[in-house]
Residue, then its C-alpha position, 0 to 999 in steps of 0.5 A: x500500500x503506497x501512502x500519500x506522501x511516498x506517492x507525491x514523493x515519487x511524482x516529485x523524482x518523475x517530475x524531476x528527471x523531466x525538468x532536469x532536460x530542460x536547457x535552464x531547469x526550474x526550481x519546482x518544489x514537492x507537489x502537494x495533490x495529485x492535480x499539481x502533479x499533472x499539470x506540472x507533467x504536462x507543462x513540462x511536457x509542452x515546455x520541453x516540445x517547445x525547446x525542441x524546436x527553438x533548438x533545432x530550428x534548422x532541422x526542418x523538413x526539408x534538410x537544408x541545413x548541413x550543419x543541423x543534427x536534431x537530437x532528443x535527449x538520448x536520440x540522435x536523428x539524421x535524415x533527408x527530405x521528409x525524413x523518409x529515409x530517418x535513422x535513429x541512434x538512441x536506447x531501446x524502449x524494450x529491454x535487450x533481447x538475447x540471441x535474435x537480430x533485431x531491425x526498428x523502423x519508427x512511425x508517426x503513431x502506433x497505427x502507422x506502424x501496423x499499417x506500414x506493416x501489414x501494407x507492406x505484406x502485399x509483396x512478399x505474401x501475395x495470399x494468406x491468412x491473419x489470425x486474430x483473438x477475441x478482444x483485439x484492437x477495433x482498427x487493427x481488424x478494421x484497418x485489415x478488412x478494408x485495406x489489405x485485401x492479400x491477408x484473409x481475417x480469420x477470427x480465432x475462438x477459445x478454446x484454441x485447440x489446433x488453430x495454430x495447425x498447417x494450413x495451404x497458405x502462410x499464416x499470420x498469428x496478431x497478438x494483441x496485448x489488450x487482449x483477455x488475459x484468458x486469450x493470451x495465456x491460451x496462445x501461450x500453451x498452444x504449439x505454434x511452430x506452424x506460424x509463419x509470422x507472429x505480430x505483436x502488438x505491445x502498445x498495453x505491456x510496458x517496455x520491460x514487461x514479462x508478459x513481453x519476455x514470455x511472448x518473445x520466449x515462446x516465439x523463439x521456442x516455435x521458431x516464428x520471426x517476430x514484428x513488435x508494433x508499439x504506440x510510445x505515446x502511452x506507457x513510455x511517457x511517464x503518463x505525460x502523452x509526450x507525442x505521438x510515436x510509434x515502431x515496428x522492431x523486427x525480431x529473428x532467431x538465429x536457429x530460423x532458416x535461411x527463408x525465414x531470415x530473408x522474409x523478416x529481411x524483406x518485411x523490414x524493407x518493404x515496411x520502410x518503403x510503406x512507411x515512405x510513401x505513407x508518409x508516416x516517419x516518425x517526428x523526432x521532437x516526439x522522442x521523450x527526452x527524458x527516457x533511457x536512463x536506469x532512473x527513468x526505468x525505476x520510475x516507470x516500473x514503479x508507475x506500471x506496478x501501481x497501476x496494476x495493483x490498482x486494477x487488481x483492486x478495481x477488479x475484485x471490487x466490480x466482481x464483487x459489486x457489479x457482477x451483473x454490470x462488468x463486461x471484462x475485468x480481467x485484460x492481459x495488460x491489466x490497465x483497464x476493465x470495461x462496463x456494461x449497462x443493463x441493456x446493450x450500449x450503442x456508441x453514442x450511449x456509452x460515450x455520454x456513460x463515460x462523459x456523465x461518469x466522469x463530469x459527476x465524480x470530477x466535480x466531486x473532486x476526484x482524479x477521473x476525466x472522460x478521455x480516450x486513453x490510459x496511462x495517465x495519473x487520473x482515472x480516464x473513462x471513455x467508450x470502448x467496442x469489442x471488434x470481435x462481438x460487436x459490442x460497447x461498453x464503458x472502459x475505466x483506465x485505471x491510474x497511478x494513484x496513491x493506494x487509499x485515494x484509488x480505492x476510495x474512486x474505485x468505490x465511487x466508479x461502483x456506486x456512481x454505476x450502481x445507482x444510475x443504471x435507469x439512465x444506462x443503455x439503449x439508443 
């Protein structure tokens, strides 16, 4: 159980090694509430964007400046015009891996790189299949029913018994970490050495996670090359949103073929060429500066375990107290858990769910707003439509809080929930 003051305590060191990348550091004092946390997050955020660019000034679009070489704290970037052609020198957002050779092409958000990526298959797998679990990401699935028509949407059910099996064509598992923690321990347990490639989408695991570790250990067992797809903007950027960033790193084995290196080589090339004509490099003043250092990964360990312990708590509490109301509470990632009405939610439904939620517990003086992401240092409500089922609910992103507050929210969540279940659902 974290205490108040070893809560603000901690916040003071995350605030701190963002103020220490200024140029000319401020002199900010212990922040005494959770609102002085965020908005001193956010202003220095936007104060350090700012500097970016009041540095860097020659370091334009169009590469005219010789001299200019853009850098982001750690991050160094040399590039041309439009930066299709954008090299990175920095620290991994992933702990080092051993024995694989790896390639990382960043993007202008996480769905750029995915979408570079799957786009990018068209050339090298003219006809095949992607697999996908119940629970992954709306966009993902959209993105691939309307765009890459050479990769056929198969829609896996548990149990997975053989779903991994041969087939005529070359198959693509995605792997996507919002799934259930049921979906994604079952593809764990299953045989996948028939896969040709494994997507996996780490945005909801942070960085170092060991969910990404056994994901890895798995695929290397199996024999899958592997492509982790990312959006940064989230829980690599102290809860701060710093900019919208995303990657794609290219994984191989050393105990894979010759075709199956030569793939991931191709892959690799063909996304960088998507990621070209797309449009989608990454913007260098979107890398956190303050992010690389053995003390930026103590913070950020300790942020991620608090939410988790909170969404523990959020869990067992809505089980207890919503049974008949909870949609998912039990996520792989564990940051979020999703709400239902007593009748179905269309989107405009549970969108005002969300924003009524968040208006009346906000007035009351609670850290919770109605947006449209998680990670952050306040609770974030918004709607949420599971692709799989075609259904919506309401998600509670769950914050890093100090133990005792959180609790005291979550009670709220539940009550507020309870009580206004007349004025839930339909449309």
């Amino acid at each position: 159980m974290e205490t108040i003051k070893a809560y603000l305590e901690r916040k003071h060191r995350e605030i701190g090694l963002m103020n220490d990348c200024l140029r000319s550091p401020r002199q900010l004092p212990c922040p005494r509430s959770v609102d002085e946390v965020i908005k001193a997050k956010f202003q220095l955020a936007a104060a350090l964007r700012a500097e970016h660019e009041l540095q860097d000034w020659n370091a334009t679009e169009t590469a005219w400046a010789a001299t200019a070489r853009p850098a982001s704290g750690p991050f160094v970037f040399s590039y041309d015009y439009q930066r299709a052609d954008l090299s990175v020198s920095g620290p991994p957002f992933y702990e080092p891996g051993r024995g694989r050779t790896s390639d990382t092409i960043y993007t202008a958000s996480g769905m750029a790189a995915i979408s570079a990526l799957l786009l990018a298959s068209a050339p090298i797998l003219a006809k095949g299949d992607i697999l996908v679990l119940p629970g992954s990401y709306g966009e993902t699935l959209e993105l691939i029913e309307r765009f890459v028509p050479n990769l056929r949407l198969v829609a896996l059910g548990l149990p997975l018994s053989d779903a991994f099996g041969p087939a005529g064509v070359p198959r693509i598992l995605l792997l996507d970490s919002c799934v259930s923690a049921a979906a994604f321990e079952a593809v764990l347990r299953c045989d996948g050495s028939a896969l040709d490639l494994l997507v996996f989408d780490t945005t909801c695991l942070a960085g170092r996670s060991g969910r990404i570790r056994r994901v890895l250990g798995w695929a290397r067992r199996c024999g899958i090359p592997v492509v982790m797809v990312r959006s940064h903007n989230k829980l690599d950027s102290l809860g701060a949103e710093y900019g919208r960033l995303g990657s794609a790193v290219f994984v191989s084995w050393s105990k894979e073929g010759a075709e199956a290196r030569s793939m991931v080589e191709r892959l690799a090339a063909e996304t960088r060429n998507a990621v070209r004509l797309l449009g989608g490099a990454a913007l260098p003043a979107h890398f956190p500066p303050y992010m690389g250092g053995e003390p930026y990964w103590v913070l950020t360990k300790a942020r991620v375990a608090a939410i988790l312990r909170n969404g523990r708590h959020a869990a067992r509490l809505f089980a207890r107290e919503l049974a008949s109301l909870s949609a998912e509470l039990h996520f792989s990632h564990g940051l979020y858990v999703t709400l239902r009405g007593p009748r179905p939610f269309d989107e405009a439904g549970a969108r005002q769910a969300a924003e009524a939620m968040s208006g009346d517990l906000g007035r009351e003086g609670y850290p919770i707003r109605h947006a449209g992401s998680f990670g952050f240092d306040f609770a974030a409500t918004e709607w949420f439509h599971d692709a799989t089922t075609d259904q919506y609910s309401v998600r509670v992103a769950v914050p890093d809080l100090p133990t005792e507050l959180w609790n005291d929210l979550a009670a709220a969540i539940a009550g507020w929930w309870r009580s206004n279940q007349l004025k839930l659902g339909g449309g």
